[in-house]
C-alpha positions as CSV (number, residue, x, y, z in Angstrom):
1,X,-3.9,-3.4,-3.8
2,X,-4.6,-0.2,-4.0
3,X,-2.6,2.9,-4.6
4,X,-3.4,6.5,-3.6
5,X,-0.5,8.6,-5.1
6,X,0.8,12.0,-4.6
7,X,0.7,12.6,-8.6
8,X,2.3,16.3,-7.7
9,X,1.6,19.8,-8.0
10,X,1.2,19.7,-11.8
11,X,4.9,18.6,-13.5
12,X,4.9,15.2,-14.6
13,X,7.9,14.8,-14.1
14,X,7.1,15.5,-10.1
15,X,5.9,12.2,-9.5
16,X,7.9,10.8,-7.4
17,X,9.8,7.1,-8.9
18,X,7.8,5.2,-6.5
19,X,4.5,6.5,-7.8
20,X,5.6,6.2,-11.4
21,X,6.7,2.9,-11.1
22,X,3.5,1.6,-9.3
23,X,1.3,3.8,-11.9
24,X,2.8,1.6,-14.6
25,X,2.0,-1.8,-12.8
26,X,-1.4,-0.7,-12.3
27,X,-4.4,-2.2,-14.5
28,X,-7.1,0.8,-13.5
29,X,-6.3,4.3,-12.6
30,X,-8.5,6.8,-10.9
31,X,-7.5,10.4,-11.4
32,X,-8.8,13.7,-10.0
33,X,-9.1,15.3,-13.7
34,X,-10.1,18.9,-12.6
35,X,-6.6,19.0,-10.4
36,X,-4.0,16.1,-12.2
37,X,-2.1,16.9,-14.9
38,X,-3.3,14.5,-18.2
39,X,0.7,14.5,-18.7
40,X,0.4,11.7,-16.2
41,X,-1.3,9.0,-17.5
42,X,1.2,8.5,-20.1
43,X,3.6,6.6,-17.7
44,X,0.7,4.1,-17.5
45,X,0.4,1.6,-19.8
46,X,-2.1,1.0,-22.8
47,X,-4.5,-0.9,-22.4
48,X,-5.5,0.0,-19.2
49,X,-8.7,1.4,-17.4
50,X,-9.1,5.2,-16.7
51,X,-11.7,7.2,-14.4
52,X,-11.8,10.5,-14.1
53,X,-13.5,10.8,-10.2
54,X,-14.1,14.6,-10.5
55,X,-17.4,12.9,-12.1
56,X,-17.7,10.1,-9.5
57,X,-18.9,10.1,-6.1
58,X,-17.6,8.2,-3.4
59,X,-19.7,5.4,-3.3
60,X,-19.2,5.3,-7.4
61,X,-15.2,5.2,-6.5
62,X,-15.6,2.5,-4.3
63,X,-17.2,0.3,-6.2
64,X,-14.6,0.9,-8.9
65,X,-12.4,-0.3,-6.5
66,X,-13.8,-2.9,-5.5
67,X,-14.6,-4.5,-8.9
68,X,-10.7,-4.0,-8.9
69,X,-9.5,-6.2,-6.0
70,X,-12.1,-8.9,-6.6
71,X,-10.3,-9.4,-10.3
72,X,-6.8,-9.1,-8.7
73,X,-6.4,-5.7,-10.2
74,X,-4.0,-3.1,-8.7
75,X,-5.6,0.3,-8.7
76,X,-3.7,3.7,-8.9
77,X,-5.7,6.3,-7.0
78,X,-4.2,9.5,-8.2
79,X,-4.7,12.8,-5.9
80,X,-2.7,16.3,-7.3
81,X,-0.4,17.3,-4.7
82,X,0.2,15.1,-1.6
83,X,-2.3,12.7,-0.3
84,X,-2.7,14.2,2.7
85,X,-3.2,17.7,2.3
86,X,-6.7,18.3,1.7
87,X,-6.8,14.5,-0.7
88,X,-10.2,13.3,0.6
89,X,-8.5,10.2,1.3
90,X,-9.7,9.7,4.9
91,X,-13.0,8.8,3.9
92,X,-11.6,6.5,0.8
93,X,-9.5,4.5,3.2
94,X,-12.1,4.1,6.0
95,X,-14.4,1.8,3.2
96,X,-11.7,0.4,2.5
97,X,-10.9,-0.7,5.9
98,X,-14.7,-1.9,5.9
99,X,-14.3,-4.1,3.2
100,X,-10.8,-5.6,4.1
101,X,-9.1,-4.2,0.5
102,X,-5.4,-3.8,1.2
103,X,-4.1,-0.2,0.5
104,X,-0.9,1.9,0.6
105,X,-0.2,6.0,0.2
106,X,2.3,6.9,-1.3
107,X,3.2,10.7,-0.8
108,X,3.9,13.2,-3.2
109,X,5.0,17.0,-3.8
110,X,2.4,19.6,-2.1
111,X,1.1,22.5,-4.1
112,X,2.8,24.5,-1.0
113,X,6.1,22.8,-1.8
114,X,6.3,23.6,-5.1
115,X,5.1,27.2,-5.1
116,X,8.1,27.9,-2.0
117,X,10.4,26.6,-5.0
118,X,8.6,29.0,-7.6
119,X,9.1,31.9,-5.0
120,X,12.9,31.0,-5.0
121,X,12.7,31.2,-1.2
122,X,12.1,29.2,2.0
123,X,8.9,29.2,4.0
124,X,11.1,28.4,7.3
125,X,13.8,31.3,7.7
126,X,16.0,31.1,10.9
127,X,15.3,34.8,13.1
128,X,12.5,35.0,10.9
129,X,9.9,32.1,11.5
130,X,10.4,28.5,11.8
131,X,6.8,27.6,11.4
132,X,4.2,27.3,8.8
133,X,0.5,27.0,9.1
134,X,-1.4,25.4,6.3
135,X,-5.0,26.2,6.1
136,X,-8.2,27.6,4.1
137,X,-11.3,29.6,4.5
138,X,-14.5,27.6,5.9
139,X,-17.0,26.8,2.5
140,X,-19.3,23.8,1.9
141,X,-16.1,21.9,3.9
142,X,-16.3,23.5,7.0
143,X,-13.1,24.6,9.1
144,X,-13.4,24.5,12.9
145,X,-14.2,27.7,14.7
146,X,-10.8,27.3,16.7
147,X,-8.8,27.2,13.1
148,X,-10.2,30.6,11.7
149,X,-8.0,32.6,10.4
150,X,-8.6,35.3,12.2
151,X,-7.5,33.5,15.4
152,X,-4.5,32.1,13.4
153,X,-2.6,35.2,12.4
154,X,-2.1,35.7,16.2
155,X,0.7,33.7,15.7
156,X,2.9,35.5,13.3
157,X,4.2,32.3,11.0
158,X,4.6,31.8,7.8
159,X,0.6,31.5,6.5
160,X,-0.6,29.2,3.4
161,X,-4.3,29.5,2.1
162,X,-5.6,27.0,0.3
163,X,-8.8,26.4,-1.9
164,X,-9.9,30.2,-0.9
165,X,-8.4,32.6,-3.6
166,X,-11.7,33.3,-5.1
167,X,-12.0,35.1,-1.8
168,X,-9.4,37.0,-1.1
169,X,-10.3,40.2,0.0
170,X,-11.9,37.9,3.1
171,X,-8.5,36.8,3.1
172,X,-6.3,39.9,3.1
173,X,-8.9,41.5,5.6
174,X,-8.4,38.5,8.1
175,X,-5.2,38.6,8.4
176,X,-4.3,42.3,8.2
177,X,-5.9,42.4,11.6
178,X,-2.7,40.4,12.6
179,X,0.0,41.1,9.8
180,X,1.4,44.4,9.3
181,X,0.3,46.1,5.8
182,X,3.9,45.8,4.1
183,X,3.8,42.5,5.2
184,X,5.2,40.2,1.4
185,X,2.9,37.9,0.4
186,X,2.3,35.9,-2.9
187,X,-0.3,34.8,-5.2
188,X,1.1,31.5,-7.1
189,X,-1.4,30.1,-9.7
190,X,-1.3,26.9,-11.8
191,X,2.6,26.3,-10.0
192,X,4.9,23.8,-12.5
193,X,1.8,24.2,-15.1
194,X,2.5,25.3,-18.5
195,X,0.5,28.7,-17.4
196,X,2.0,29.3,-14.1
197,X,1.3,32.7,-12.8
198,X,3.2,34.5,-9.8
199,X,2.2,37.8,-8.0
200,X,4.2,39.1,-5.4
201,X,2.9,42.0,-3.4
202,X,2.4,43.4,0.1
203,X,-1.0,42.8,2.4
204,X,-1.7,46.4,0.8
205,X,-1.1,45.8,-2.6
206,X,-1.9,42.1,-3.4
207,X,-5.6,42.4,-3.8
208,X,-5.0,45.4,-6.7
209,X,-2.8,43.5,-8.5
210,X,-4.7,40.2,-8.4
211,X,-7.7,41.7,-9.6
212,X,-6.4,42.6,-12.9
213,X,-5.6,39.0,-13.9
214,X,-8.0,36.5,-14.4
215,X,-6.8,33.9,-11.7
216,X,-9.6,32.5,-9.7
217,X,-9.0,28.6,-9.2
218,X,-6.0,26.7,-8.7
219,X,-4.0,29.4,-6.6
220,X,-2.3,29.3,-3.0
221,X,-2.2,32.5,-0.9
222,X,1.5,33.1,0.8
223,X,1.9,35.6,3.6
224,X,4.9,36.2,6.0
225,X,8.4,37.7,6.7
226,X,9.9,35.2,5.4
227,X,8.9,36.2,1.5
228,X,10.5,39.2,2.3
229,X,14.6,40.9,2.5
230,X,14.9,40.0,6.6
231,X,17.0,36.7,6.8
232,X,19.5,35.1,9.3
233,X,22.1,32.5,8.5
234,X,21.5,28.9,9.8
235,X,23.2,27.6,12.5
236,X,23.3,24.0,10.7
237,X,26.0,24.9,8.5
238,X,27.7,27.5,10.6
239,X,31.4,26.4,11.5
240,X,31.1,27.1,15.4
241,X,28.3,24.7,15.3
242,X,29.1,20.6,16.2
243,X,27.0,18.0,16.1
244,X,27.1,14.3,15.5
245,X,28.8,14.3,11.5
246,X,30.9,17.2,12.1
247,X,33.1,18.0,15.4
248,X,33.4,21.5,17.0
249,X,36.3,23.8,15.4
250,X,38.5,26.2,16.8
């Protein structure tokens, strides 16, 4: 079998139990090594094989796998964050499929997660915005004309750039022509790494203060209301609200 596992945005100790469990059963694991934490292959046990795919190509990390399944080996395919958020893992599970080699994912904690919990904040704020697009600029992956982010700000949610900090003066300039300039937004480098790094700024600000710091990889881009002072309380919790666990009250 093998395993692709949300290994987290960098904590160790973010991998879910599921994934740590089935890390330890496994007897080869392949690891992103440019995005996953090393921290992680210490719940795997001695012994075992290791291969880093940031130096593989697909067809090479295939192979590996299937050398795996025809000795009866389980295989635990790490990814950094969750598997699907920008994994690669389409095109790992499609030759899979080809070749009739049982797999399973097994989700883990975005990047995007983890940097809202940094931010001490919510990316969904009631009166505010209840949506949250997740995107990045078009590079050697291209993004569909429809999906640039110049159309998306026409929306006014809560936007997450990924993969793209190195440009972010594209960035900032794409979406100011949507977003107001005091509009908070956030810079979150390296987030649950030993050398996490948060900005917080304003559409006008952000690209002054990022340029004095030597972040370039490894960064989300956070823009929206919702980083800001403006909030609303939830109905959820509110005691004129009923639903099924909890009755209406006078």
């Amino acid at each position: 079998m093998i395993y692709f596992i949300g290994a987290g945005p960098g904590d160790p100790e973010l991998l879910t139990v599921k994934g740590k469990k089935i890390l330890a059963q496994c007897e080869m694991v392949i690891y992103a090594g440019s995005l996953v934490h090393r921290g992680l292959l210490r719940y795997a046990r001695k012994g075992r094989e290791f291969y880093d795919s940031a130096r593989l190509s697909l067809e090479e990390i295939i192979a590996l796998m299937e050398k795996a399944h025809r000795l009866g080996y389980h295989v635990a395919r790490l990814h950094s964050g969750d598997p699907a958020i920008y994994g690669a893992v389409r095109e790992q599970v499609e030759e899979l499929k080809k070749r009739h080699i049982p797999f399973e994912i097994i989700p883990g904690v975005s990047s995007f997660c983890a940097a809202s919990a940094a931010l001490r904040g919510e990316l969904t704020v009631p009166g505010v915005s209840q949506t949250v697009i997740l995107t990045r600029l078009a590079g050697r992956t291209p993004v569909p004309e429809r999906e640039d982010l110049e159309r998306l700000v026409v929306h006014g949610a809560t936007l997450v750039v990924f993969l793209s900090i190195n440009r972010l003066a594209e960035i900032v300039e794409k979406i100011a022509r949507g977003y107001p300039p005091h509009t908070p937004c956030a810079v979150v480098y390296h987030v649950t790494w030993e050398d996490e790094t948060i900005i917080r700024g304003t559409l006008a600000t952000i690209l002054a203060q990022v340029e004095k710091t030597p972040i370039c990889k490894g960064a989300l881009f956070i823009v929206g209301e919702v980083l800001g002072e403006t909030w609303s309380r939830s109905q959820l919790y509110h005691p004129s609200f009923a639903h099924g666990f909890r009755g209406e009250r006078e």
